[in-house]
KETIRO-508882 format. One line per field, with one value per residue (C-alpha): residue number from 1; z, y, x; residue in one letter. Coordinates in Angstrom, 1 decimal. Each point is the difference from the previous one (the first is absolute). Layout:
N
resi = NUM	...
zz = Z	...
yy = Y	...
xx = X	...
resn = A	...
This chain:
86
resi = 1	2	3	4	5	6	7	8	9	10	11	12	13	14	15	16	17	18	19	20	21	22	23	24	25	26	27	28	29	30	31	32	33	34	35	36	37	38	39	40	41	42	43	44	45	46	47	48	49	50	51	52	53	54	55	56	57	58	59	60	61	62	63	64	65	66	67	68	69	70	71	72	73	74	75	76	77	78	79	80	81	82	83	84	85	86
zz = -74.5	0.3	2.2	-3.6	-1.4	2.6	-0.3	-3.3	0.3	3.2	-2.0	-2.7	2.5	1.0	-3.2	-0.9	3.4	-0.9	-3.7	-1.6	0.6	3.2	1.6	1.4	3.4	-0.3	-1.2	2.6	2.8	-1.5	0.1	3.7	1.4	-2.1	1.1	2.9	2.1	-3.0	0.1	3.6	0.0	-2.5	-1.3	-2.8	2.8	-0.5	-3.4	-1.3	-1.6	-1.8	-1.4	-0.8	-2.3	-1.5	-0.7	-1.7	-2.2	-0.9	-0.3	-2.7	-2.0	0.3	-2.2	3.5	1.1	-2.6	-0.4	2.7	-2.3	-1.5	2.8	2.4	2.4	2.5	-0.6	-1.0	-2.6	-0.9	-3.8	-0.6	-2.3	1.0	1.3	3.6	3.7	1.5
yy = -32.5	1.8	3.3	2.0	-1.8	1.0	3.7	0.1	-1.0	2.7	2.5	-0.9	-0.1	3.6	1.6	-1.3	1.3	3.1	0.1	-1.5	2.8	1.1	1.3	-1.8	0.9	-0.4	-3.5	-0.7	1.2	-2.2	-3.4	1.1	0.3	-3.3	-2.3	1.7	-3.4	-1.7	2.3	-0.4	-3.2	-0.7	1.3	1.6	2.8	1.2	0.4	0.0	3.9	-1.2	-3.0	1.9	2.1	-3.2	-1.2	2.9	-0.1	-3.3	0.2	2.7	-2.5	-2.2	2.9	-0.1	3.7	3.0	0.5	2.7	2.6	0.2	1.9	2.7	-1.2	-2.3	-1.0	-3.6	-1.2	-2.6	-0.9	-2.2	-2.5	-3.0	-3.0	0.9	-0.9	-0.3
xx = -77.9	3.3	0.3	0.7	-3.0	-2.3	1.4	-1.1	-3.2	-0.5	1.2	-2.5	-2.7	0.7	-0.1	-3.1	-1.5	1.1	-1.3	2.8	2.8	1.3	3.4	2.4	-0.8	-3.5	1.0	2.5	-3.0	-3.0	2.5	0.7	-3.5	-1.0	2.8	1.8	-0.4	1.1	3.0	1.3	-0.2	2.5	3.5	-1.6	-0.7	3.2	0.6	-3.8	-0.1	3.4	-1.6	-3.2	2.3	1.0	-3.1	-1.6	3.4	-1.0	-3.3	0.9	2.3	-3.0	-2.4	-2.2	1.0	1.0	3.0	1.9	0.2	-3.6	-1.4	0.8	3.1	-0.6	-3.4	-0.8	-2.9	-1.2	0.6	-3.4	2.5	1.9	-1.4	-1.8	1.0	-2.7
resn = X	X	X	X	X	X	X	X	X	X	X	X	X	X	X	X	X	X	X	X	X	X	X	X	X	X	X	X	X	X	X	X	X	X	X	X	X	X	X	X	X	X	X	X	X	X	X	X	X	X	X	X	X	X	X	X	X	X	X	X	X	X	X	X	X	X	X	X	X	X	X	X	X	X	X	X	X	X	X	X	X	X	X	X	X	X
């Protein structure tokens, strides 16, 4: 599974451990405690909060989240359509 691949599917994982919506921060802080070793061990350490960006933009052109401007700013949800990653 590609680096962006796996991105998507962390940032998935952390919205629904937070009840489906949570802020970008809050995001960005769940995927570290869950796969910090994951992180350091690769280049993806580097640019991983980039790339988590990207994924949630494509995980919104996939119907997975809502779209940016359905909710207050900066706070991700879950859109409960689209075809599931997990």
């Amino acid at each position: 599974m590609s680096h962006k691949a796996v991105l998507q599917q962390w940032v998935l994982e952390a919205l629904a451990a937070h009840g489906g919506k949570a802020e970008r921060l809050t995001v960005a802080k769940h995927i570290w405690h869950a796969h910090q070793r994951e992180l350091e061990g690769t280049e993806l350490f580097y640019t991983w909060q980039y790339d988590m960006s990207w994924a949630a933009a494509e995980l919104r052109k996939l119907g997975q989240l809502k779209p940016a401007n359905a909710g207050p700013s900066g706070v991700w949800a879950l859109s409960g359509d689209g075809p599931s990653l997990f």
